[in-house]
Structure formats: C-alpha cells, structure tokens
MILUM-470048 format. One line per 10 residues: number of its first residue (from 0); their letters; for each residue x, y, z of N, C-alpha, C. Coordinates in Angstrom, 2 decimals. Example, Ala and Ser with C-alpha at 12.3 -4.5 7.8 and 13.67 -1.06 7.14 Angstrom:
2
0 = as = 13.19:-5.69:7.80:12.30:-4.50:7.80:13.20:-3.30:7.80 | 12.85:-2.25:7.08:13.67:-1.06:7.14:12.90:0.03:7.87
This chain:
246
0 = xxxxxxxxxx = 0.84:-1.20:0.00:0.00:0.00:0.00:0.87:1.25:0.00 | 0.33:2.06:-0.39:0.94:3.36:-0.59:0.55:4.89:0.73 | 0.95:4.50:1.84:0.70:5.09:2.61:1.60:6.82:3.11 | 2.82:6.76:2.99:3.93:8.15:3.02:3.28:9.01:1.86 | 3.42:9.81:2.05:3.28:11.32:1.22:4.35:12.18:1.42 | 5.15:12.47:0.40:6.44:13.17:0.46:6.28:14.63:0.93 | 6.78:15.43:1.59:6.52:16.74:1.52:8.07:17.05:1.09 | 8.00:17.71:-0.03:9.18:18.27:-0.99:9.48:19.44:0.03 | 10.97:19.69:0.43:11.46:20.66:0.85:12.13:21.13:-0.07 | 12.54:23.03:0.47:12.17:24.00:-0.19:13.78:23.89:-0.72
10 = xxxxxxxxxx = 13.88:23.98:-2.34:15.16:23.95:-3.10:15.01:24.90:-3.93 | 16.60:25.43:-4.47:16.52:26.32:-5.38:15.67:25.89:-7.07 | 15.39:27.04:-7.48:14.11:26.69:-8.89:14.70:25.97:-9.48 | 16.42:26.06:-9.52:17.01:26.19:-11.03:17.69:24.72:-10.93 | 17.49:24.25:-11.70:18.64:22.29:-11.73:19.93:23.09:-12.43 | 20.73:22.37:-11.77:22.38:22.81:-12.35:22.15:22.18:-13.69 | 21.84:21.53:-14.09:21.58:20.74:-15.43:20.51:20.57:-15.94 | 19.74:20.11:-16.82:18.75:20.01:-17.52:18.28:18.54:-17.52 | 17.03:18.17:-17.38:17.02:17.05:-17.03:17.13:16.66:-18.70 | 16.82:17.16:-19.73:16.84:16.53:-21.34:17.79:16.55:-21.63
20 = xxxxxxxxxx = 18.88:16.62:-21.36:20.25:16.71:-21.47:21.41:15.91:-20.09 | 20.47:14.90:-19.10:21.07:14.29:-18.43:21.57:13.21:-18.74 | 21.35:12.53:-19.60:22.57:11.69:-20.02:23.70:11.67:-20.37 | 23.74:13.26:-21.12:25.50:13.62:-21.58:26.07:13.73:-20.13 | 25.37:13.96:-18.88:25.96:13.92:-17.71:26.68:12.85:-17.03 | 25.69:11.42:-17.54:26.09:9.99:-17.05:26.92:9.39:-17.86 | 26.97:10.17:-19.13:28.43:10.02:-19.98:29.61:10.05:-19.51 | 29.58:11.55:-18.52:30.69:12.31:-18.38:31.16:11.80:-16.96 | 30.10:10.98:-16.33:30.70:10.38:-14.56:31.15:9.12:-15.24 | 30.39:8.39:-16.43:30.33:7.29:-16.31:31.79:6.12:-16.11
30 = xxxxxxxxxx = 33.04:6.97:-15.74:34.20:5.78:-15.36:34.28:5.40:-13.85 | 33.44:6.97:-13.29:33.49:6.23:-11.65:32.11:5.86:-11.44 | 31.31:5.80:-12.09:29.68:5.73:-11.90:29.59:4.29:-10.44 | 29.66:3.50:-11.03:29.16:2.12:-10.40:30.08:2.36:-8.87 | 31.26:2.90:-9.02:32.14:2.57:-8.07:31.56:3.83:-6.60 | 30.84:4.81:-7.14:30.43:5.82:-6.12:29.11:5.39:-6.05 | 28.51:4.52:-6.70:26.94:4.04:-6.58:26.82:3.80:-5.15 | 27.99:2.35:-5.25:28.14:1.75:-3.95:28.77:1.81:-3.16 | 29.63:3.27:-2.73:30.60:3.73:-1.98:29.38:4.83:-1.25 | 28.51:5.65:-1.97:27.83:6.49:-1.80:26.23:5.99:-0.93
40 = xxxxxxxxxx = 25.83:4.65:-1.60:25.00:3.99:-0.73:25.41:2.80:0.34 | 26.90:3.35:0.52:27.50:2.39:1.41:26.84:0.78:1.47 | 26.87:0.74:0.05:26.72:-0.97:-0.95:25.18:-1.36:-0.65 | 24.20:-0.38:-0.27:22.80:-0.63:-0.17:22.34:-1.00:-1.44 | 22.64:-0.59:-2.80:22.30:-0.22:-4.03:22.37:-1.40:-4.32 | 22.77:-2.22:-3.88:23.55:-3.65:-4.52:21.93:-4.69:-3.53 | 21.57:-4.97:-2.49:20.87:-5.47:-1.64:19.37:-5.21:-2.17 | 19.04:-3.66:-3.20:17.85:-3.27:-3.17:17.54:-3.51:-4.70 | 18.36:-3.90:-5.80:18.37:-4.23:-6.91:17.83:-5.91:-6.44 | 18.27:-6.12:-5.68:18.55:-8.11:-5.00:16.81:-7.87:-4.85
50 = xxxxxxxxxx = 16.26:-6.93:-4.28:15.10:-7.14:-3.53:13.96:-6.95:-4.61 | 14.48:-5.95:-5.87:13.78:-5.94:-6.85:13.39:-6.65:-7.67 | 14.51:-7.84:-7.83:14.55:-8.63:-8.60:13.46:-10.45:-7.67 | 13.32:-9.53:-6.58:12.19:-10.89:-5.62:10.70:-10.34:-6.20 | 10.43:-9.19:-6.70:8.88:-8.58:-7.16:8.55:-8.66:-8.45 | 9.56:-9.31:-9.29:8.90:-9.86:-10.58:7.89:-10.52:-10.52 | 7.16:-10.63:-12.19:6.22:-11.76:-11.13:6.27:-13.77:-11.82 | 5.79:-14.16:-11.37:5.59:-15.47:-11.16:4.73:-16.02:-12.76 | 6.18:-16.10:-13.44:5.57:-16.63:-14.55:7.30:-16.97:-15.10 | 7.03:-18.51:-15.88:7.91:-18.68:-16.94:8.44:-18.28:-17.44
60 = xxxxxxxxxx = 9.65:-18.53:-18.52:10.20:-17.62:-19.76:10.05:-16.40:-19.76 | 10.22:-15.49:-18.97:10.37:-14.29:-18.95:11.12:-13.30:-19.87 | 10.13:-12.54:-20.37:10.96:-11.05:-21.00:11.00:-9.59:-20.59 | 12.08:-9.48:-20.62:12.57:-7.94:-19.06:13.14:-6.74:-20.09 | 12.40:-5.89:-19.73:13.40:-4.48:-20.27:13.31:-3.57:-18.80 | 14.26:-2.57:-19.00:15.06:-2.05:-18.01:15.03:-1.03:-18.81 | 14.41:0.18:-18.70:15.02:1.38:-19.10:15.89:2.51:-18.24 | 16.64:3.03:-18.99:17.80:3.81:-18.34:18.67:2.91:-17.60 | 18.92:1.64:-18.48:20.06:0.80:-17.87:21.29:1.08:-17.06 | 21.79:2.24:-17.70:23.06:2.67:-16.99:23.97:1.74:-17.46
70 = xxxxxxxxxx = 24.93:1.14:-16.81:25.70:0.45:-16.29:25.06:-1.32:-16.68 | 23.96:-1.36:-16.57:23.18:-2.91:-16.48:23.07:-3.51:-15.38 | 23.53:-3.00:-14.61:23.52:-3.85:-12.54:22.31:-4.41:-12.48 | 20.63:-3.82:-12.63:19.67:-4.30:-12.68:19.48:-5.47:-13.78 | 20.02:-5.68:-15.10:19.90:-6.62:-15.66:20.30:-7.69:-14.82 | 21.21:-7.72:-14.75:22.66:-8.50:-13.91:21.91:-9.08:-12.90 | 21.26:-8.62:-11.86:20.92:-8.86:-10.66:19.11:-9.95:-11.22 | 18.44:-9.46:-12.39:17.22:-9.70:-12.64:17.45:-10.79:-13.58 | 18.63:-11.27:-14.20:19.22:-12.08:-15.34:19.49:-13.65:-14.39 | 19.64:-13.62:-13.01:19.67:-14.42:-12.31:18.59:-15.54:-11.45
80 = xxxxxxxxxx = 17.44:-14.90:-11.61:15.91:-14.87:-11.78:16.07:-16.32:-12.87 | 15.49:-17.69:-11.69:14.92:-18.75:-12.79:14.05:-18.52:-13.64 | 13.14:-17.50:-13.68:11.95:-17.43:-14.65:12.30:-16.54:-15.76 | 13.64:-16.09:-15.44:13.82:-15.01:-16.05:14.50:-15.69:-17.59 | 13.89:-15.35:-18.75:14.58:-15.82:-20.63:15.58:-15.09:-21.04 | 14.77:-13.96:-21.04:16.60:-12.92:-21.65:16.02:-11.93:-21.21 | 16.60:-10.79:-21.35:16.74:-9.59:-20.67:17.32:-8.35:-21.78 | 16.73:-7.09:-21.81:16.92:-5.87:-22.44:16.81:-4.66:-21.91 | 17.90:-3.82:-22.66:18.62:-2.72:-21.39:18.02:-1.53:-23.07 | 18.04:-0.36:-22.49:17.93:0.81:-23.64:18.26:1.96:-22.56
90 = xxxxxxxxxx = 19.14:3.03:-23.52:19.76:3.74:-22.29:20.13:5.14:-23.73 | 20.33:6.30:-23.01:20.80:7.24:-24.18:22.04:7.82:-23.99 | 22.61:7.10:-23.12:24.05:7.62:-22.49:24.72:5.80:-23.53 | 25.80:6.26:-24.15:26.39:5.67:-25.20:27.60:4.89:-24.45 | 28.37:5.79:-23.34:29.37:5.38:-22.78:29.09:4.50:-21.54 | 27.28:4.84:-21.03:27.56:3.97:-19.95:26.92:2.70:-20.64 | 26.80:2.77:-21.65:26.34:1.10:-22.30:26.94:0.46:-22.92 | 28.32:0.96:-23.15:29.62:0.26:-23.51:30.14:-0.23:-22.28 | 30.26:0.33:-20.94:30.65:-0.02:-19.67:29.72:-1.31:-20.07 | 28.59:-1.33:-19.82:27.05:-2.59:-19.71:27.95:-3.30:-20.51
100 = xxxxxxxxxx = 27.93:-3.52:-21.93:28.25:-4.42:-22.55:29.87:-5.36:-21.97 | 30.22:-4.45:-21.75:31.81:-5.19:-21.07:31.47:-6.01:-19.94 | 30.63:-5.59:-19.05:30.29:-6.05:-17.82:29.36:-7.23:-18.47 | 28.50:-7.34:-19.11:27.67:-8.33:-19.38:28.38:-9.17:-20.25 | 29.77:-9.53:-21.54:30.46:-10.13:-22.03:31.66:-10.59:-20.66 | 31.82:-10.04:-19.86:32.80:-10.67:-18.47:32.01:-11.94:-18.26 | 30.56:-11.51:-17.70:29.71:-12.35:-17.03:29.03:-13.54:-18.01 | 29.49:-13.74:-19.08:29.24:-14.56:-19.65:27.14:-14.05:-20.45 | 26.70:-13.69:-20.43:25.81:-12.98:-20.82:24.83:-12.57:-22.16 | 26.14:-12.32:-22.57:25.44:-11.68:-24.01:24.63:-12.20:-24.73
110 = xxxxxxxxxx = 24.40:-13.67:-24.53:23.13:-14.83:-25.14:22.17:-14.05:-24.54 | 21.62:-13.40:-23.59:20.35:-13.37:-22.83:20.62:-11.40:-22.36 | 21.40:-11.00:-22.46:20.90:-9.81:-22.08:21.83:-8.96:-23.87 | 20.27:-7.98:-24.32:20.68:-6.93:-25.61:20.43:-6.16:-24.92 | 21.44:-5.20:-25.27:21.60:-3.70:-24.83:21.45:-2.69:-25.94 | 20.79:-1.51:-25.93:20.47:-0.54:-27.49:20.64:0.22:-27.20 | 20.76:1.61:-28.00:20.97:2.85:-27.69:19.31:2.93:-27.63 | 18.55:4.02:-26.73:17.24:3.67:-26.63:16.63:5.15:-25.48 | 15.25:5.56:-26.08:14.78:7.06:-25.46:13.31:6.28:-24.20 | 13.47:6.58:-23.20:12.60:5.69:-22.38:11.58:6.93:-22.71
120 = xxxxxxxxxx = 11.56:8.01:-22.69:9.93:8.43:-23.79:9.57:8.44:-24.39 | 9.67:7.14:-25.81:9.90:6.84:-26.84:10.54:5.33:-26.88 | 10.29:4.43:-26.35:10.68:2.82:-25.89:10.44:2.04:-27.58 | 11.49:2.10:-27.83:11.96:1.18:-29.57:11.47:-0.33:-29.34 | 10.10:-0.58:-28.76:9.19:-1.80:-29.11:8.36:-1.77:-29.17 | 7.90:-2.49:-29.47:6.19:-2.92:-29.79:5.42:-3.05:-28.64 | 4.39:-2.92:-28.85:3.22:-2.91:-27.70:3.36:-4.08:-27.04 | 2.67:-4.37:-25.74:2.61:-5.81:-25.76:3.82:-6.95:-25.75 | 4.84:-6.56:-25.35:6.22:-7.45:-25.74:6.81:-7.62:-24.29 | 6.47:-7.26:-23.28:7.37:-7.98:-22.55:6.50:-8.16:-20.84
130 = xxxxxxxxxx = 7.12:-9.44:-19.90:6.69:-9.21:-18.59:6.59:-8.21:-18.03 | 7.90:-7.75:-17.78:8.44:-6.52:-16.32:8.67:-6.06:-17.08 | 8.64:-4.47:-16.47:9.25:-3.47:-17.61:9.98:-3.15:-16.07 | 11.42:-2.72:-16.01:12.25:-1.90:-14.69:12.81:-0.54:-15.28 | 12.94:-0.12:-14.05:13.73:1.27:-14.00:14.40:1.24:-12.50 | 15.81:1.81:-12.39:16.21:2.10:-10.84:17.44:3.23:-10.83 | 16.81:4.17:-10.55:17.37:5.94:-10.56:16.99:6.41:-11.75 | 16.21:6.24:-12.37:16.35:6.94:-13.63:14.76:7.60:-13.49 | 13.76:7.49:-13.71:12.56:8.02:-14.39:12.90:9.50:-13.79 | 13.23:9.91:-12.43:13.15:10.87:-11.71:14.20:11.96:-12.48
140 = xxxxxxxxxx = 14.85:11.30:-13.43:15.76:12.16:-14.33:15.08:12.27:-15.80 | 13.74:11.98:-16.06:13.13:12.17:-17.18:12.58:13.52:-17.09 | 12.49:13.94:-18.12:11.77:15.60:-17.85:10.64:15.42:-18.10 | 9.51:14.42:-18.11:8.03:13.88:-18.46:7.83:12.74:-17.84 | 8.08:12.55:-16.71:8.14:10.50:-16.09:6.58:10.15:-16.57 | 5.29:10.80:-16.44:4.72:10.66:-16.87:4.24:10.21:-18.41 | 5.07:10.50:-19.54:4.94:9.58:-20.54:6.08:8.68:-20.29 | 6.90:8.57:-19.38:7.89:7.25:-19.38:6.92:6.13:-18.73 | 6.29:6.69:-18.00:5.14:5.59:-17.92:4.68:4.80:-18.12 | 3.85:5.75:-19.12:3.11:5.09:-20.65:3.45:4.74:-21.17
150 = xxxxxxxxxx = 4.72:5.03:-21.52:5.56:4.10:-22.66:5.99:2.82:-21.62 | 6.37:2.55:-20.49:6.46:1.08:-19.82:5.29:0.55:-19.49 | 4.16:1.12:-19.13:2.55:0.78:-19.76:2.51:-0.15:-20.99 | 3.03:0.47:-22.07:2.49:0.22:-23.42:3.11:-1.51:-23.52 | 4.56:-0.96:-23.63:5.28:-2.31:-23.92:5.09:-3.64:-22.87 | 4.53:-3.51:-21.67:4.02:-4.67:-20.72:2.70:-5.18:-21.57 | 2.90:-6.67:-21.43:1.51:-7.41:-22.05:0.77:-7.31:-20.52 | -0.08:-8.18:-21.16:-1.19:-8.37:-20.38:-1.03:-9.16:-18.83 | -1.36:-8.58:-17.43:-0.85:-9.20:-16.27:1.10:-9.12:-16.09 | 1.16:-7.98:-17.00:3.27:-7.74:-16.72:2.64:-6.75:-15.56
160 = xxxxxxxxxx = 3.92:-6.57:-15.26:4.58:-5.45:-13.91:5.26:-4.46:-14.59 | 5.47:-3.37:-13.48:6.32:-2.43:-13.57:7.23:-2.16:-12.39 | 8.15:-2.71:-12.18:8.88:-2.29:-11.08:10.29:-1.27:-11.56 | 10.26:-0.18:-10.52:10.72:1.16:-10.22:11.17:1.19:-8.80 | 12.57:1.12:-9.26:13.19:1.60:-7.66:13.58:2.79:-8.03 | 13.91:3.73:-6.95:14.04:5.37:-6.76:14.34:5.52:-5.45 | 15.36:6.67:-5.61:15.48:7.25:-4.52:14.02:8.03:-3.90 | 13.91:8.34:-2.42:12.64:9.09:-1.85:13.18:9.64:-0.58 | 12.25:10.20:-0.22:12.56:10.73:1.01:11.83:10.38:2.45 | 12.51:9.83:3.36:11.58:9.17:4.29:10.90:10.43:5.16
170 = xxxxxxxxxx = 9.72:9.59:5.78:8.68:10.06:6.42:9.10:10.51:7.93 | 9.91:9.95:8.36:10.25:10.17:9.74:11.02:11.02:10.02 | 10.60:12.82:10.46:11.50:13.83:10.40:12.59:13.77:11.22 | 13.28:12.92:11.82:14.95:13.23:12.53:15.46:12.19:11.12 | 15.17:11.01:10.99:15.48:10.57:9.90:15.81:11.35:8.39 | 14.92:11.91:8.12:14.40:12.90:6.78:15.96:14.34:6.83 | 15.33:14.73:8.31:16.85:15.91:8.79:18.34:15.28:8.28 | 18.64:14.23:8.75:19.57:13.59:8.31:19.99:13.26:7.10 | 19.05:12.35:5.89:19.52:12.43:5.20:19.53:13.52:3.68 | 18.71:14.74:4.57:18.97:15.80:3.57:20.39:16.34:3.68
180 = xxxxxxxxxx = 20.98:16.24:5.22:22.08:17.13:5.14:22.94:15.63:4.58 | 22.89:14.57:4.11:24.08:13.74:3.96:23.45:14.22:1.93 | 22.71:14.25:1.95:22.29:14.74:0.18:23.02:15.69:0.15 | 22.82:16.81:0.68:23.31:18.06:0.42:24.55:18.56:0.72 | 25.60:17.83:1.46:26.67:17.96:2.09:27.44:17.09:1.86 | 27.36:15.86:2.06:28.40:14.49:1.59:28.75:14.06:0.34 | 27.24:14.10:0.07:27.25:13.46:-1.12:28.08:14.11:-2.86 | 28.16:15.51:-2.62:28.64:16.54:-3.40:29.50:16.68:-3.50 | 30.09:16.37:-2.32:31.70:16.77:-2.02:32.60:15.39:-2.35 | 31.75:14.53:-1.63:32.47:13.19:-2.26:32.47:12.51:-3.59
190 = xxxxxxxxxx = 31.15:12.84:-4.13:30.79:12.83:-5.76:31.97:13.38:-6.50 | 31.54:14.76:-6.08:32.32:16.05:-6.89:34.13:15.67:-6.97 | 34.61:15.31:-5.37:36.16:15.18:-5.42:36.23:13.88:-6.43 | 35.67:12.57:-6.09:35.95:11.10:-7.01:35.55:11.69:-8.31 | 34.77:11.98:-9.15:34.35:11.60:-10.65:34.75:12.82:-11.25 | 35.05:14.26:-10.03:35.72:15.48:-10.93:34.31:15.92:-12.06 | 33.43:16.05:-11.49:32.57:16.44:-12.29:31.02:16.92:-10.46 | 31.29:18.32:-10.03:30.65:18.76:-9.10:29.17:18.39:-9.54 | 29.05:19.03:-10.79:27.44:19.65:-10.84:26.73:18.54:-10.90 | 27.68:17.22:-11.38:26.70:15.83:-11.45:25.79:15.68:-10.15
200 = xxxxxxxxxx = 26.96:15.81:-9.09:26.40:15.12:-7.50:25.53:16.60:-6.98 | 25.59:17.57:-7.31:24.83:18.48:-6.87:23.57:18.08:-7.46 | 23.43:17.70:-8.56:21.72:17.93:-9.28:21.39:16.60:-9.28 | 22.15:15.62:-8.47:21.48:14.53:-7.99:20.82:14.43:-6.45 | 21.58:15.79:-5.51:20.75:15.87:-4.68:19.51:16.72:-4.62 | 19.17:17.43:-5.72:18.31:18.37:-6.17:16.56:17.52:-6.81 | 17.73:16.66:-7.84:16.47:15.84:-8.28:15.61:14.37:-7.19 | 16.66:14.12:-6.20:15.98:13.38:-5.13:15.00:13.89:-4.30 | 15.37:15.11:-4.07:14.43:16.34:-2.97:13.50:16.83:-3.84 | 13.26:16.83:-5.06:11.56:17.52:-5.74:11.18:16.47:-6.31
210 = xxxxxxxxxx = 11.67:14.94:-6.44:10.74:13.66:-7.01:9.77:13.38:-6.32 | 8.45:13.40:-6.94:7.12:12.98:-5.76:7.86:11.16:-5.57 | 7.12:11.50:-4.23:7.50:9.70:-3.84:6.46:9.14:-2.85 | 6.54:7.85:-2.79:5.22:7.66:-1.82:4.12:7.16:-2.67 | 2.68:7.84:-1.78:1.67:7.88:-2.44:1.61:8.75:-2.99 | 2.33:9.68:-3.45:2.67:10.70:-4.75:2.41:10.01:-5.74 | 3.75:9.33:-5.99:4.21:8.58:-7.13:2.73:7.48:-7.07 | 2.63:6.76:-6.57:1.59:5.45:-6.36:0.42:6.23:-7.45 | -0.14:7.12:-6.90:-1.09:8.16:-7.59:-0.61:8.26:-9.63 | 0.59:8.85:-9.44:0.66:8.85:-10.84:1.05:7.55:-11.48
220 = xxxxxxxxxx = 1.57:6.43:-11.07:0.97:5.12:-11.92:-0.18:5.04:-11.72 | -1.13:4.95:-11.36:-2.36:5.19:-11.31:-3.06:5.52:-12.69 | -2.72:7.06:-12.31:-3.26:7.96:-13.58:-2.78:7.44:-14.96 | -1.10:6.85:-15.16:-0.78:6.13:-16.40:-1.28:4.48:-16.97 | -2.45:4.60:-15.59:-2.74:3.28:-16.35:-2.83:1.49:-15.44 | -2.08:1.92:-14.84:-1.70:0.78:-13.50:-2.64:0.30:-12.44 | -2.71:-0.88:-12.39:-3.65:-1.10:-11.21:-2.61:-1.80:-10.35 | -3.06:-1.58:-8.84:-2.75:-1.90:-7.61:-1.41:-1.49:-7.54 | -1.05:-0.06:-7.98:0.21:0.29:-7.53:0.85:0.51:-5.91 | 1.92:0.06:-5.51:2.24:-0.40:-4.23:3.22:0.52:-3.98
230 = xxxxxxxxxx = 3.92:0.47:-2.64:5.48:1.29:-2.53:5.40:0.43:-1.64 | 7.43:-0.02:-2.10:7.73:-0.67:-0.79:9.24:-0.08:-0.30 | 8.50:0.81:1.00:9.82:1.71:1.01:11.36:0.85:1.81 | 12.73:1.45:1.62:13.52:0.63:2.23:14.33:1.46:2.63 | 14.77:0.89:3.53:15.67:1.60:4.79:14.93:2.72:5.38 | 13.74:2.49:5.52:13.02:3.77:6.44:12.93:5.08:5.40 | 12.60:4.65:4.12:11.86:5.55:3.31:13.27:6.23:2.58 | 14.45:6.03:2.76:15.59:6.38:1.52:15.63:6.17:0.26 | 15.01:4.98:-0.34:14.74:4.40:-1.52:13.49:3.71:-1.42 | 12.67:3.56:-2.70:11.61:3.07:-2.53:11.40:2.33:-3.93
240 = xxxxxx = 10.62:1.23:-3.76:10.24:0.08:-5.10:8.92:0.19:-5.16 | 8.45:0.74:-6.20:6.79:0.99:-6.93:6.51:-0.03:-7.79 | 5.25:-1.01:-7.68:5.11:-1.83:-8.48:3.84:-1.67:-8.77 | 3.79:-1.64:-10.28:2.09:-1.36:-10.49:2.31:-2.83:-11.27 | 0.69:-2.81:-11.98:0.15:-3.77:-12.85:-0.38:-3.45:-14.28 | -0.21:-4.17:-15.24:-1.16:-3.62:-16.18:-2.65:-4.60:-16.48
C-alpha cells in the first residue's frame, strides 16, 4: 500500500543541469559511476536491486526491459531470476552502455541480455512485448516521467509489472533531517572530489528532494494506467520500489 506522502522541501528553482540533457551527464561520470553508486549507498544499491529482482512476477520464460540501464547492474541482478529468458537494457548515455556491454560479455551474458541505444519516452518496441518493464534511478531524471510511464505501460503485455526503484525521502523527520544534510553535504563533495565532475552530484541531490515519492508517485501510476500500484519503502523511506500492474 501506498501510505507516506512526500513533503518536498524547499530547493533552489534552477537544476544545475537540464534534465533533457542528463545523459550527456552519465556520460561524463560514467568511469566512476558504479564505483560511487556503492561507496555512496554504502553498498545498499547492490541489496535493493537483489530485492527488486524478488517482485517480478511469477511466470515462466520471462521477457525484461530495463530502461535507463546505466551500467546494467539491474539486468545482472534480474538475469539471475529462474523465470527469467533474456533480458533488455535501452539507455541514451552511449558510454555507460559500452561499460554494460563489457560487464555483461565478463559475465558470460550476451546470449540473454541486448543492450540498445534507446529514449525511455519513446521505448523502440512494440506494444505488448514484454513481462516486467524496470527502472532504478532513472525516471526521476526524465523531464516527463509521466509519458515514461506510458511508454512502460504500453510495452508490458497483459498481467506484466512495472517495477521502479528510486530514490525518496523518508517520512520520519529526525530521519528525513539527516539524510537531507548527507544529500546536500556528503554526497557533493564526495561525488564532486571522485568523478571530478561537481554539478553531477549536486543535481542529484536536487532531483531526489523535488521527485514525488510515496503515495505521490503510487497516484501517478495510477493515472498512467496501473492497477494496484504499491510502494515498498527501504531503509526507512531512503529508496523506494513501486510496483504497479497492467
């Protein structure tokens, strides 16, 4: 059930970056990307992909797309899944899907997971084509999540899922106090010194603090189409996994 309601605290108007233009950003981190993922979620990121990959659902031969792959960690982690057939990544950052491809030819892979250059508001398949559709950090960097939606709407057949992990902001204000100042203070400085690129880790703590989350978000799968959309928040509302239905 979708019970938290985010209350967005008060940030400057302006994003250091543009969200239609955030991929040339994940271009430009993308050699330390994975390595501050899990230095930065002190290796949570790694446990909550694990947990995502338990809310698929319960069916055979499975077909998975993942938009805003990144890196592919969510393939990786969802590719391990007995039910799971093959697996597909689409991403518009070029460099972090050459990282994916290396990482998925290490792991022996490439039979079962394709990777494409690919616009998640604009999803290069056909209606109707796959179980799960995933996302994890990304929609909240779309400048329309609302047609990213629809477009992971569209491409789920009939009885698929949508699972969405995201960062959020928990409900419990000494909790909430805390990890705004580790957003706004740690995370920038430690971003900024490792990958040499400030404005990345700044407008990642910008876009965590104005993403609806909760029964925010629950609400707008809703409106795109979804029945029995859920949140299942983790670690006391830091990250959260949305699973609707079609």
């Amino acid at each position: 059930m979708c019970y938290h309601v985010c209350i967005m605290p008060h940030v400057n108007d302006d994003l250091t970056l543009s969200k239609s233009d955030s991929w040339r950003m994940f271009d430009d981190i993308s050699p330390r990307y994975d390595f501050l993922n899990h230095l930065l979620s002190l290796g949570l990121d790694i446990s909550w992909r694990r947990r995502l990959a338990t809310l698929l659902p319960k069916r055979k031969g499975q077909r998975i797309l993942d938009v805003a792959t990144g890196t592919a960690d969510v393939l990786l982690a969802l590719i391990k899944n007995p039910n799971v057939q093959a697996c597909f990544g689409v991403d518009m950052a070029e460099k972090m899907l050459a990282i994916a491809r290396a990482k998925v030819a290490r792991l022996g892979f490439e039979d079962r997971i394709l990777l494409q250059h690919g616009d998640a508001n604009q999803i290069p398949f056909n209606d109707n084509t796959f179980d799960a559709v995933t996302s994890a950090f990304g929609i909240r960097n779309m400048a329309d999540p609302n047609q990213v939606l629809g477009e992971m709407r569209r491409v789920l057949n009939s009885g698929g899922r949508a699972l969405i992990l995201e960062f959020s902001l928990p409900g419990n204000k000494i909790l909430r106090a805390a990890h705004l100042f580790y957003l706004r203070s740690v995370v920038p400085a430690i971003g900024g010194l490792i990958s040499g690129h400030g404005a990345a880790y700044r407008y990642l703590n910008q876009t965590i603090e104005r993403f609806p989350c909760g029964a925010t978000f629950c609400a707008m799968m809703a409106d795109a189409g979804f029945r029995n959309p859920t949140a299942h928040p983790l670690m006391g509302g830091i990250a959260t996994i949305y699973v609707g239905e079609k």
